[in-house]
C-alpha positions in Angstrom: 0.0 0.0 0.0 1.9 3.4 -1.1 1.4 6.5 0.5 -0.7 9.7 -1.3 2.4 12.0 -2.9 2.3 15.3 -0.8 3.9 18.9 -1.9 3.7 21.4 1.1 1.2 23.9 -0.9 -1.7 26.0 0.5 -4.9 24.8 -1.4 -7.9 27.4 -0.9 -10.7 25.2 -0.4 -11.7 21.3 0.4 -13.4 20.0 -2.6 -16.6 18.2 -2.2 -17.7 14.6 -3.2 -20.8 14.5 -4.6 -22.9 11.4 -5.1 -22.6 11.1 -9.4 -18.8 11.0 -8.7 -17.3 7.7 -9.4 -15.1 5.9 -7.0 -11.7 6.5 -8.3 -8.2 6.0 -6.0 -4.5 6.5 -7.0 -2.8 9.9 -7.3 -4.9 12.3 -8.5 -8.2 9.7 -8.0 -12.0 11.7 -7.1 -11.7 9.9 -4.0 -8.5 11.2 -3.0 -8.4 14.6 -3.9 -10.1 15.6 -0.5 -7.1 13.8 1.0 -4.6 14.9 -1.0 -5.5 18.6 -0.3 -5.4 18.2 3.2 -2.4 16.8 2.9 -0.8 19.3 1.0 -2.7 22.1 3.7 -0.9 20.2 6.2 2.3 19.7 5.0 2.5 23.8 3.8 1.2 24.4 7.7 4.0 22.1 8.8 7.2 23.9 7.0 5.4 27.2 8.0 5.3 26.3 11.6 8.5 24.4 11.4 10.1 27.8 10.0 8.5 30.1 12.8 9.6 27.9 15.5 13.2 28.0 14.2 12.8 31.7 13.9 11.5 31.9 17.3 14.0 29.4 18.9 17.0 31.0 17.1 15.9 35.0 18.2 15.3 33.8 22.0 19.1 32.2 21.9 20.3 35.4 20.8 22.6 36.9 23.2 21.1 39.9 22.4 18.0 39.6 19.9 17.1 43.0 20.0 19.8 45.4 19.6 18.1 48.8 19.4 16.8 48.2 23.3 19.1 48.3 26.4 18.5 45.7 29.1 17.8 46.3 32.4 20.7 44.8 34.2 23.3 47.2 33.5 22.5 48.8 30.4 25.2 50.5 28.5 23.6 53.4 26.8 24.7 55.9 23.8 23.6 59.0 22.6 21.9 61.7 25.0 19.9 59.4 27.7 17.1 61.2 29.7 15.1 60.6 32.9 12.5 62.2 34.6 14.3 65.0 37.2 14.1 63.8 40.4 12.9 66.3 43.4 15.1 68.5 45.2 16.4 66.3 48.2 16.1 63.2 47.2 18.3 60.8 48.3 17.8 57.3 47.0 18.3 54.7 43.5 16.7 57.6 41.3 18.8 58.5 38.3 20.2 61.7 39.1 19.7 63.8 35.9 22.0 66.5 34.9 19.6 68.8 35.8 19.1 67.5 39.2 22.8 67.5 39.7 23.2 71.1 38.8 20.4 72.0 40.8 22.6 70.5 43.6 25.7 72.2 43.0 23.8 75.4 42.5 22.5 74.8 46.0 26.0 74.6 47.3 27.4 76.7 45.6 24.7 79.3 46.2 25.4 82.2 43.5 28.6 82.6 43.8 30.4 84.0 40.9 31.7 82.0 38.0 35.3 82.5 39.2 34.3 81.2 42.8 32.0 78.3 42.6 34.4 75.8 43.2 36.5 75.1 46.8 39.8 75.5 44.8 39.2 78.3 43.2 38.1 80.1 46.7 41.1 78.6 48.3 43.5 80.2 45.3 41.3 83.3 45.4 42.3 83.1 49.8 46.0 83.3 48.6 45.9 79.4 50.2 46.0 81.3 54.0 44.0 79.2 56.4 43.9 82.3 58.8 42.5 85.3 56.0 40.4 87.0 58.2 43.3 87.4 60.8 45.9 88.3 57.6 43.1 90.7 56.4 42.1 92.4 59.6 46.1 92.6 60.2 46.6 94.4 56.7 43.7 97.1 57.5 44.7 98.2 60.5 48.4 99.7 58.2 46.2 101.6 55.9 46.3 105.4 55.6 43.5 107.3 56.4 41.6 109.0 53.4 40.7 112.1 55.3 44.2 113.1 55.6 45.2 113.5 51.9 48.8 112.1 52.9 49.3 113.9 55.8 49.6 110.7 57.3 52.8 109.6 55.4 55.4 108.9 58.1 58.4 109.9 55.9 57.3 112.2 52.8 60.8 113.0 51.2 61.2 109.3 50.7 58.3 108.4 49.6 58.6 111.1 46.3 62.0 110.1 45.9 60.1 106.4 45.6 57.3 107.4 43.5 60.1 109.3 41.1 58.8 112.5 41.9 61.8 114.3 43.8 63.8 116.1 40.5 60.5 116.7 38.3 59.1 119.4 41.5 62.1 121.8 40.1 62.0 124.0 37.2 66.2 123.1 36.0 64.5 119.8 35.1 63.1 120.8 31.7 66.4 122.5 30.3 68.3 119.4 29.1 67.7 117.9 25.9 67.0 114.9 27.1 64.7 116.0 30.4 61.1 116.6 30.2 60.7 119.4 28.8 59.4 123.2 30.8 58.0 124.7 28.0 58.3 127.9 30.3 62.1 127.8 29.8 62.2 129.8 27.1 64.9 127.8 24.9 62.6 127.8 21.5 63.0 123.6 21.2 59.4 123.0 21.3 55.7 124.4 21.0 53.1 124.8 23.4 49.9 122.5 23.0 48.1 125.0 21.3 51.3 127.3 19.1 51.1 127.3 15.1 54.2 125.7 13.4 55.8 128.4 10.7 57.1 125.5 8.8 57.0 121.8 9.1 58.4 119.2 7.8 56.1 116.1 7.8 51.7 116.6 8.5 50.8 115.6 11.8 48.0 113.4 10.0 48.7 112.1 6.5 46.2 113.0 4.1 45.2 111.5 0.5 45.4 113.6 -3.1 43.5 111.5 -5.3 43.1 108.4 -3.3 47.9 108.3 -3.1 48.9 108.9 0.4 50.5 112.3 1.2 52.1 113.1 4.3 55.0 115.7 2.9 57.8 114.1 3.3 58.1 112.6 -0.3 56.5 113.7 -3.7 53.7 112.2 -5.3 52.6 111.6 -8.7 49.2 111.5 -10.3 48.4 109.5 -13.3 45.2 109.8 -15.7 43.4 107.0 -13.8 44.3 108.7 -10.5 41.6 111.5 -11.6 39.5 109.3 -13.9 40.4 110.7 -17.0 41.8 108.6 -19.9 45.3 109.1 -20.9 46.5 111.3 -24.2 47.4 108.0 -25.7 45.7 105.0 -25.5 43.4 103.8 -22.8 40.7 101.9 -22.2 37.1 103.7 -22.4 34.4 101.7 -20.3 31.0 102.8 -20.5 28.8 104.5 -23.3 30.3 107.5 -25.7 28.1 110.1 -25.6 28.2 113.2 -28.3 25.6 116.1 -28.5 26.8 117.4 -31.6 25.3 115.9 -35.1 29.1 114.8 -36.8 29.5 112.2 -34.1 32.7 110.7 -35.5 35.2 111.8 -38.2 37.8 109.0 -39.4 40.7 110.4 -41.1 43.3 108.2 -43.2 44.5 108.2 -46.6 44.0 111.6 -47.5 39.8 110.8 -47.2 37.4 111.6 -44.2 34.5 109.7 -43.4 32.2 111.0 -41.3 29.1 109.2 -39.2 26.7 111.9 -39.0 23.4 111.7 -36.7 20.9 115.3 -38.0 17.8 114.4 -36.0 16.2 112.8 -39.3 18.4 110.0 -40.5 21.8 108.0 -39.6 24.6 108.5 -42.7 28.0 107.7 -43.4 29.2 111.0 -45.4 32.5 111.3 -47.4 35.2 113.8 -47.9 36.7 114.5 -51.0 40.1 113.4 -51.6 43.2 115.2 -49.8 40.2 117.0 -47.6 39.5 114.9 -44.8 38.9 117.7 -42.9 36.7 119.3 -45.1 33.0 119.1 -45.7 31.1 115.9 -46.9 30.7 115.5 -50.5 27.3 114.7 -52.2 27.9 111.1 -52.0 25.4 109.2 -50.2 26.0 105.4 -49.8 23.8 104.5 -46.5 21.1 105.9 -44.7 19.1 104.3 -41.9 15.7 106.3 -41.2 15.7 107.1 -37.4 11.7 107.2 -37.6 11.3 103.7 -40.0 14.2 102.2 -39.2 14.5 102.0 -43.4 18.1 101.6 -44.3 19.0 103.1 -47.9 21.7 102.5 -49.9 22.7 104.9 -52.7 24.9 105.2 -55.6 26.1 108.1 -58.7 27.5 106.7 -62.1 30.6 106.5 -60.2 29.9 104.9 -57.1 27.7 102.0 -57.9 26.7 99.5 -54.9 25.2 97.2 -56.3 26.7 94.7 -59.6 23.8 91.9 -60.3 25.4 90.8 -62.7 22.5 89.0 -64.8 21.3 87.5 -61.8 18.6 88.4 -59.9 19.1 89.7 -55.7 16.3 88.4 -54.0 15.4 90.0 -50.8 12.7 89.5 -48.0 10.0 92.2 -50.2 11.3 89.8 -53.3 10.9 86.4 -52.7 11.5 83.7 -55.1 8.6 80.9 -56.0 9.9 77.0 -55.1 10.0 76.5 -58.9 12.5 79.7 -58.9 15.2 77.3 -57.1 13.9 74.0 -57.4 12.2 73.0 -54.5 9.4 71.2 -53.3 6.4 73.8 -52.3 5.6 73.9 -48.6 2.4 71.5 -48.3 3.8 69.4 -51.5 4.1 66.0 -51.0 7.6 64.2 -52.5 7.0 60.9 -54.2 10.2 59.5 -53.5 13.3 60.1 -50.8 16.0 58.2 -49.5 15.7 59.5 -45.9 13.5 60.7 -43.7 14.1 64.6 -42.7 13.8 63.9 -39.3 14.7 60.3 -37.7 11.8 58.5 -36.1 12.0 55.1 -33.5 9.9 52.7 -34.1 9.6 50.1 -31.0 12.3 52.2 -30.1 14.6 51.3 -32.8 15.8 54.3 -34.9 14.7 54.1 -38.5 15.3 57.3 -40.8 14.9 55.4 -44.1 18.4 54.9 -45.1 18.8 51.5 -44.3 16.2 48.4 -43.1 15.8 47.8 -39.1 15.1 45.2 -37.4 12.7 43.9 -34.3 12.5 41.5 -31.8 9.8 40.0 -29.5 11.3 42.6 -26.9 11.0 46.0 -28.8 7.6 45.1 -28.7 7.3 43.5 -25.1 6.1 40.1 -26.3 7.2 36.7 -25.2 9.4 34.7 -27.6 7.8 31.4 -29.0 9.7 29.6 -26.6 10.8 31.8 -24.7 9.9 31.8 -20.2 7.9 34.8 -18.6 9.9 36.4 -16.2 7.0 38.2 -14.9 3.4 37.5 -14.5 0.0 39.2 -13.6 -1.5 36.5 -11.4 0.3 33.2 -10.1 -1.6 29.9 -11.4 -1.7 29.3 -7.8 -2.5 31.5 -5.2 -0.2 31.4 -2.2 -0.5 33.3 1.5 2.0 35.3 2.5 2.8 35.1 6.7 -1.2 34.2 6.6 -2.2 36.8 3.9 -3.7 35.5 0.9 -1.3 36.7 -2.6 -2.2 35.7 -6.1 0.2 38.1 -7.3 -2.5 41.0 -9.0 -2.6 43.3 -5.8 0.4 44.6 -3.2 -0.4 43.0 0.1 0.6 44.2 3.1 2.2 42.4 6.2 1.7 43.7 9.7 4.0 43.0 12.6 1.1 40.9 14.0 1.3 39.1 11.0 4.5 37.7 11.5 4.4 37.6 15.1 6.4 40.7 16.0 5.7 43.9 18.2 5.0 46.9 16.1 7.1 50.1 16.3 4.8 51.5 18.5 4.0 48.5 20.8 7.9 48.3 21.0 8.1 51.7 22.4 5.8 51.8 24.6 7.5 48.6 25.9 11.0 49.3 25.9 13.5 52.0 26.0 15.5 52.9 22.8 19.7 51.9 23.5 20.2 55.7 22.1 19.2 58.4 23.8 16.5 56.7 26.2 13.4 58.8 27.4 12.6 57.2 30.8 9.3 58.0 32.5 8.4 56.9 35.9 10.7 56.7 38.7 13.7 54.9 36.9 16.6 53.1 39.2 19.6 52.5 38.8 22.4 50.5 41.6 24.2 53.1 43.6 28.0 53.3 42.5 30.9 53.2 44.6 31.8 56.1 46.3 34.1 58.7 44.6 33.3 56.5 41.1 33.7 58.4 38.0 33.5 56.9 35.2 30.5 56.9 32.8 28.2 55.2 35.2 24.6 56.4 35.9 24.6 58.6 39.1 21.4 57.7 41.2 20.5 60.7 44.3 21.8 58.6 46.8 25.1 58.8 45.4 24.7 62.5 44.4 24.0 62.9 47.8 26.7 61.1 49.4 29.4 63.0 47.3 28.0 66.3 47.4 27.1 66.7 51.3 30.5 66.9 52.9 30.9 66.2 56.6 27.9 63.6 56.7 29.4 59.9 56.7 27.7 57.2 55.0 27.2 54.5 57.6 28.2 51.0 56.6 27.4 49.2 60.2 24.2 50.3 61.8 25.7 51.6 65.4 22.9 49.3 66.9 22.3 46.3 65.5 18.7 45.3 65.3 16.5 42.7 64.8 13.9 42.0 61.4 11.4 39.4 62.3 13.6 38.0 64.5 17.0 37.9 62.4 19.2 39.9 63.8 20.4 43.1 61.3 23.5 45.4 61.4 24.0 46.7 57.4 26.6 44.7 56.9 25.2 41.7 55.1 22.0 40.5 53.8 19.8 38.8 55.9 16.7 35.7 54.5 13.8 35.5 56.3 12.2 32.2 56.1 8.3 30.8 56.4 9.0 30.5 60.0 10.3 34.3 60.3 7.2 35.5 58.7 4.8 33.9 60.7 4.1 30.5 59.0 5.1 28.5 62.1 7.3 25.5 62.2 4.8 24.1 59.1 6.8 26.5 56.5 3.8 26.9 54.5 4.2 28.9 52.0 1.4 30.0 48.2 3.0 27.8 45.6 -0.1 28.9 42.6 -2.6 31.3 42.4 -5.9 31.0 39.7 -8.3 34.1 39.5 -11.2 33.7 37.2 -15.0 33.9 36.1 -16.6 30.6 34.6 -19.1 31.1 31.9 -20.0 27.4 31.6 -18.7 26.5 28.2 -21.3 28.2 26.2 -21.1 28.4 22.2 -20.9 31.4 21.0 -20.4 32.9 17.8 -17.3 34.8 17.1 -16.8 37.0 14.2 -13.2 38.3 12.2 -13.1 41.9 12.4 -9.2 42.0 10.8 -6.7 39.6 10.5 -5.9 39.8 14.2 -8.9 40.4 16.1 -12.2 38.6 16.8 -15.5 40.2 18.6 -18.5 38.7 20.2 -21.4 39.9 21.8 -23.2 37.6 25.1 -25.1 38.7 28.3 -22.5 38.9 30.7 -24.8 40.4 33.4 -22.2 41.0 36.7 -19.7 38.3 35.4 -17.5 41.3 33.3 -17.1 43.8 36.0 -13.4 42.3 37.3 -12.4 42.6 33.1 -9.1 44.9 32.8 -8.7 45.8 29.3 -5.2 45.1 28.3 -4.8 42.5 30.6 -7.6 40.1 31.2 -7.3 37.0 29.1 -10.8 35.1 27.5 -10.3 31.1 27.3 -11.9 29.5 23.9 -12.4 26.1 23.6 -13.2 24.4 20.6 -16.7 24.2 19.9 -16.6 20.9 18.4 -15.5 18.2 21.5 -12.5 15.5 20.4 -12.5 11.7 21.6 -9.9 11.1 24.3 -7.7 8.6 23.1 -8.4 5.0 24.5 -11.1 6.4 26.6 -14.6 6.3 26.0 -15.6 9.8 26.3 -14.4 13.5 24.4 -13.6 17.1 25.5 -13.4 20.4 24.1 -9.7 21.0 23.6 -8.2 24.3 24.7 -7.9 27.0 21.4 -6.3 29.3 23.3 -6.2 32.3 26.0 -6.5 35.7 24.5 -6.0 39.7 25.3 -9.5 41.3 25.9 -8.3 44.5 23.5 -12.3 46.3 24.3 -15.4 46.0 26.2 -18.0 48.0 25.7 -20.5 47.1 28.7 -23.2 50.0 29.3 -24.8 50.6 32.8 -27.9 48.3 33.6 -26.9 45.7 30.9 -29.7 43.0 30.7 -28.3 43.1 27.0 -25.3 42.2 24.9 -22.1 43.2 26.1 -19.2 43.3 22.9 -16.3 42.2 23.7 -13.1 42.1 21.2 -10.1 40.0 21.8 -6.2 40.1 20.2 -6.1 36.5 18.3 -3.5 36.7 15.8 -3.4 35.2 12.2 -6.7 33.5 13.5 -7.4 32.2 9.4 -10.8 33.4 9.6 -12.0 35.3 6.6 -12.5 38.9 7.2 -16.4 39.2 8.0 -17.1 36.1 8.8 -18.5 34.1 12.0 -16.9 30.9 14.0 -18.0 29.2 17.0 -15.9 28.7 20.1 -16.9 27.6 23.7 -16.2 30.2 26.2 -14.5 28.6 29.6 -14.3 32.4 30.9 -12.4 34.8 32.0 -8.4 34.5 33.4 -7.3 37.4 36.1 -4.7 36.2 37.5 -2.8 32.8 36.4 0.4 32.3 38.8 2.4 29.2 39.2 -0.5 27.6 37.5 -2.5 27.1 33.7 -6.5 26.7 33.8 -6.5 23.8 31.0 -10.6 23.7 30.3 -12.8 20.8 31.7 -12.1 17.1 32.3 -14.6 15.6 29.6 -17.8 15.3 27.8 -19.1 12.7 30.2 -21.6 13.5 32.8 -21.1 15.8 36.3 -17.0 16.1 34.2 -18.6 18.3 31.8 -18.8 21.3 34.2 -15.8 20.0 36.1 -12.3 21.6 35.1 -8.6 21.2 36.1 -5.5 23.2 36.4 -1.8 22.0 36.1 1.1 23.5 38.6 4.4 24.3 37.3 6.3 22.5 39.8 5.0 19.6 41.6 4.0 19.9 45.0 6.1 17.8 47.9 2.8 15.7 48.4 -0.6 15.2 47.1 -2.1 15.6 49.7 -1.4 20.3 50.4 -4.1 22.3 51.2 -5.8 24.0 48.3 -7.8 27.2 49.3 -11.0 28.4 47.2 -13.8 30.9 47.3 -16.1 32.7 44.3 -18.9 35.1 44.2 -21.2 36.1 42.1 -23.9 38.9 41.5 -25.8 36.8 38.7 -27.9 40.1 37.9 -27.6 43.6 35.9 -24.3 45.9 36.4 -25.2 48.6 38.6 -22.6 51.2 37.9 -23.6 54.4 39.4 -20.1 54.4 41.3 -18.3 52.1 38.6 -18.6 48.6 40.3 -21.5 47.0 42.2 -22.9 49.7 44.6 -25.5 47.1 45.9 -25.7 42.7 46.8 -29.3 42.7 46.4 -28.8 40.6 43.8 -25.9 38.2 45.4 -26.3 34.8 44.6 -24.8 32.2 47.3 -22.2 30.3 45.3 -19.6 27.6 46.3 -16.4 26.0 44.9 -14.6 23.0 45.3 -11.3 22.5 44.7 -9.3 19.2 45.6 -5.7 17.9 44.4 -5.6 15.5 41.6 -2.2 13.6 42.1 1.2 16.6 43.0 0.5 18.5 40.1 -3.0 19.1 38.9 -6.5 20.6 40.4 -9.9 19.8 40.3 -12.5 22.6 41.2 -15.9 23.1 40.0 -18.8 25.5 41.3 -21.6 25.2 41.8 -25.4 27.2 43.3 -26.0 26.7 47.2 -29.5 28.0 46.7 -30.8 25.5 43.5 -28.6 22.3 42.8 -26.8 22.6 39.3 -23.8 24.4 38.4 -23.7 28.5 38.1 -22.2 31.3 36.3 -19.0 32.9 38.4 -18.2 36.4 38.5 -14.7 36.0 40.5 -13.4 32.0 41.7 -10.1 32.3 43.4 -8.0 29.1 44.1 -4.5 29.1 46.5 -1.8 26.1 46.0 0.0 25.8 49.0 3.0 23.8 49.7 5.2 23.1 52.8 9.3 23.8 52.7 
């Protein structure tokens, strides 16, 4: 017996036997086509899988999978990291921000100027003397009194011979050349402030004669340029030439003038007559341009002709010639034969001007070759999906990072802190360095503290040692308390697993795909929804359909999964719907559409423990459910603490919870330990026999150390 060929390939739809199809096996056979697609479904489902757990297994071995985030042990951050500024004062784990630290020096330092807010600059500033005030007080009591005006000066001769001034009080000072001159000596060498030299040799402030520097004791010369005229000779003129007179220009050479005269009425060019070129113009007129018409004219005598034709005929713009004139073809006439094209055209992009044959290929035309192999296509033959998005190759998809199981950008920072330039919020600690550390370590306030408050001494032994529940504590090492230090006893009993949760007693309900990631349903949850925490609280689906145990003779709804409740909308006196929408990602149903799950209820808290559904089909088991414990218990036989509540009526949220218990419904729960490592609890109505809707169950593992 061989086994069906399989390719891992994602066929849309299971097709369906119908009764006129024959019974056909083998590859490929009517009867096992339905097979053979499930088989391929499952095979394509496998590699996907296979390739997502490698994915997953392979990022969660990375030393450090996600680069861009620092951890929290340690972190060793770049760019410009910031923190919240912690209060002035504080003195503990905070991150001490620049700002907090400068706050702190700005405290000691108190306003003191820039060139004494530090201790050595006020020691250097204190000439180093650890007795200033006395040295001060000492130097004060030598001054000399201001009221006197020097009359105070135990020995005045010596002190102008000191300050220099003993030989300048005489007159006979000022008559040597050298001396500072009396100009009340009467020796002629110099001038008073205010006197008027007769002659001098050199200005007392050099001047400028046409921009060259002057200050008299050297000539100067000035050139053309230096004034802004243009030289005899040569020269460059810049500019326009401007002439008021009507004989603008005369050019003389040869013995003839030519003259270029401008009378109001016309332009010329005027001769002289031989050996007279500074005469007046002759009669001869051979151009004038027509200042009003702009006409130019061009004139001639019996001796001076301007034009020679020759026999041929001058054509001009008022003369045109006909195409025949010269032989060519008339504007809008059509030639019946050329050899090229006057202007080059492409055809398929080949250039083709009529001089020579082109030719084209399948490509110049975008067409495939006879046997040639698409490289691109419209639409594949068979559509594939994409990280769970359908692709048939005629539309752009697009891929979410739910689709392929990652944290979006924006679920990524709200979770972590960037490794550059982190913006924390909160109250962000960090470990306390070692005192006088510094390096590039984060500074917390309690070690801003301790360095900047001088004289206080950080205790490392308390002076009295004391005593924490009975363990005696001095600061110098850590202390563990155990069960029996907190008040357990000698039985060292201590919470192992803790369940929190609402039953809803399996129902089927019907679930529809709002997106690609997110399911919503709508039930009458009454009082059972008011403990719901958006964000947080998980809803447990079943399958709808229940699953034979294997060897046993009974079925249960296997587990689908626990999901995020992402919205509740649950209005005030609901007797109605409440609508409910929960995160389930790449859940495969189409967009719109409805599937049915069983609702075990809602998950609050799950510690230590996992709430795995109910035990079977069969009987009282139906409603009766178990959990499994992480870690074994010691013995079978622990205690196992339970309770649950329940309002079973409308949501009476005038204060946002239950403001009344009119409506509480006695309920009870049994819980009991199923072997070391699994629970069995089921509730149940005190009032009516029969099982009952929960709005909060609680169950407590405990174990003894």
């Amino acid at each position: 017996m061989a086994n069906l060929p399989e390719q891992k390939e994602w066929i849309d739809g299971i097709y369906q036997l119908e009764t006129s199809d024959p019974v056909i096996g083998g590859p490929g056979g009517i009867s096992n086509r339905q097979a053979e697609q499930l088989a391929k479904r499952t095979a394509y489902l496998k590699e996907q899988q296979e390739k997502t757990g490698a994915d997953l297994l392979s990022h969660t071995k990375a030393t450090d999978p996600h680069t861009q985030y620092a951890p929290k042990a340690s972190p060793a951050l770049t760019g410009t990291p910031t923190a919240p500024t912690a209060a002035a004062g504080v003195n503990n784990a905070q991150i001490a921000t620049t700002a907090y630290v400068m706050a702190a020096i700005a405290a000691l330092v108190n306003g003191s100027p820039g060139a004494l807010d530090t201790l050595k600059e006020l020691a250097a500033a204190l000439g180093n003397d650890p007795n200033f005030s006395t040295t001060i007080l000492n130097e004060l009591a030598q001054k000399l009194t201001k009221e006197q005006n020097g009359a105070d000066i135990p020995d005045k001769a010596k002190f102008m011979a000191n300050v220099g001034l003993k030989s300048a009080a005489t007159r006979a000072v000022g008559t040597g050349a050298s001396d500072i001159p009396d100009i009340t000596a009467g020796d002629g060498r110099y001038l008073g402030k205010t006197a008027t030299a007769v002659a001098a040799t050199k200005l007392a402030a050099a001047r400028k004669i046409a921009g060259i520097a002057f200050d008299g004791t050297a000539d100067i010369a000035l050139t053309p340029e230096n004034i802004g005229a243009l030289p005899a000779v040569g020269g460059t003129l810049t500019g326009n030439l401007i002439s008021t007179v009507a004989d603008v220009l005369r050019m003389v050479y040869g013995g003839y003038g030519a003259i270029l005269r401008q009378d109001g009425g016309g332009v010329y060019i005027l001769l002289t007559n031989k050996n007279d070129s500074g005469g007046g113009f002759n009669s001869l007129r051979p151009l004038r341009i027509d200042l009003a018409t702009g006409n130019i004219e061009f004139g001639h005598t019996a001796n001076a002709s301007v034009l020679q034709e020759k026999g041929q005929r001058v054509y001009s713009p008022n003369n045109k010639p006909a195409a025949a004139d010269i032989g060519a073809l008339p504007a809008d006439g059509t030639a019946t034969a050329a050899t090229k094209l006057s202007m080059a055209r492409k055809i398929a992009g080949v250039a083709f001007d009529g001089t020579a044959d082109i030719a084209l290929t399948p490509a110049n035309v975008g067409a495939l070759p006879a046997a040639g192999t698409a490289v691109a296509a419209t639409k594949l033959a068979v559509a594939r999906k994409i990280a769970g998005v359908a692709f048939d190759g005629t539309a752009d998809i697009s891929l979410t990072s739910a689709n392929v199981g990652a944290y979006s950008v924006g679920e990524s920072d709200a979770k972590f802190a960037p490794k550059d330039s982190p913006f924390f919020t909160g109250s962000p600690r960090v470990s306390t360095a070692a005192k006088s550390n510094a390096t590039t370590l984060i500074a917390n306030t309690q070690f801003v503290q301790r360095e900047l408050i001088s004289g206080v001494a950080v205790a490392e032994r308390l002076a009295t040692a004391r005593k924490i529940n009975g363990v005696p504590f001095d600061g110098t090492a850590d202390i563990n308390l155990t069960p029996q230090n907190l008040g357990f006893g000698a039985i060292g009993l201590v919470p192992v697993a803790l369940l929190q949760f609402s039953s809803h007693l399996m129902q089927s309900l019907n679930f529809t795909a709002i997106n690609n990631d997110t399911l919503e349903v709508a039930f009458e949850i009454k009082s059972h929804g008011r403990f719901v925490e958006v964000g947080k609280t998980l809803l447990f689906l079943l399958e709808n359909n229940a699953t034979v145990i294997s060897g046993k003779s009974t079925s249960r709804h296997n587990p689908v999964g626990k999901f995020v409740v992402t919205s509740m909308i649950f209005p005030a006196g609901n007797n109605t719907n409440a609508t409910i929408r929960i995160r389930y990602q790449n859940h495969g149903i189409q967009i719109g559409s409805i599937k049915t799950f069983r609702v075990a209820g809602f998950i609050y808290r799950e510690i230590g423990c996992s709430w795995m559904g109910h035990v079977s089909t069969s009987g009282a088991s139906f409603h009766t459910n178990y959990m499994t414990l992480q870690t074994p218990l010691s013995s079978p036989n622990m205690p196992v603490i339970s309770a649950a509540s329940t309002s079973a009526y409308e949501f009476e949220d005038t204060m946002g919870m239950v403001t009344s218990m009119h409506g509480g419904q006695p309920v009870t729960i049994a819980a009991e330990m199923m072997g070391n490592a699994a629970v069995l609890f089921a509730t149940s109505d005190t009032d009516n026999p029969g099982i009952v809707v929960t709005d909060m169950a609680t169950i407590i593992v405990y174990d003894i150390v």
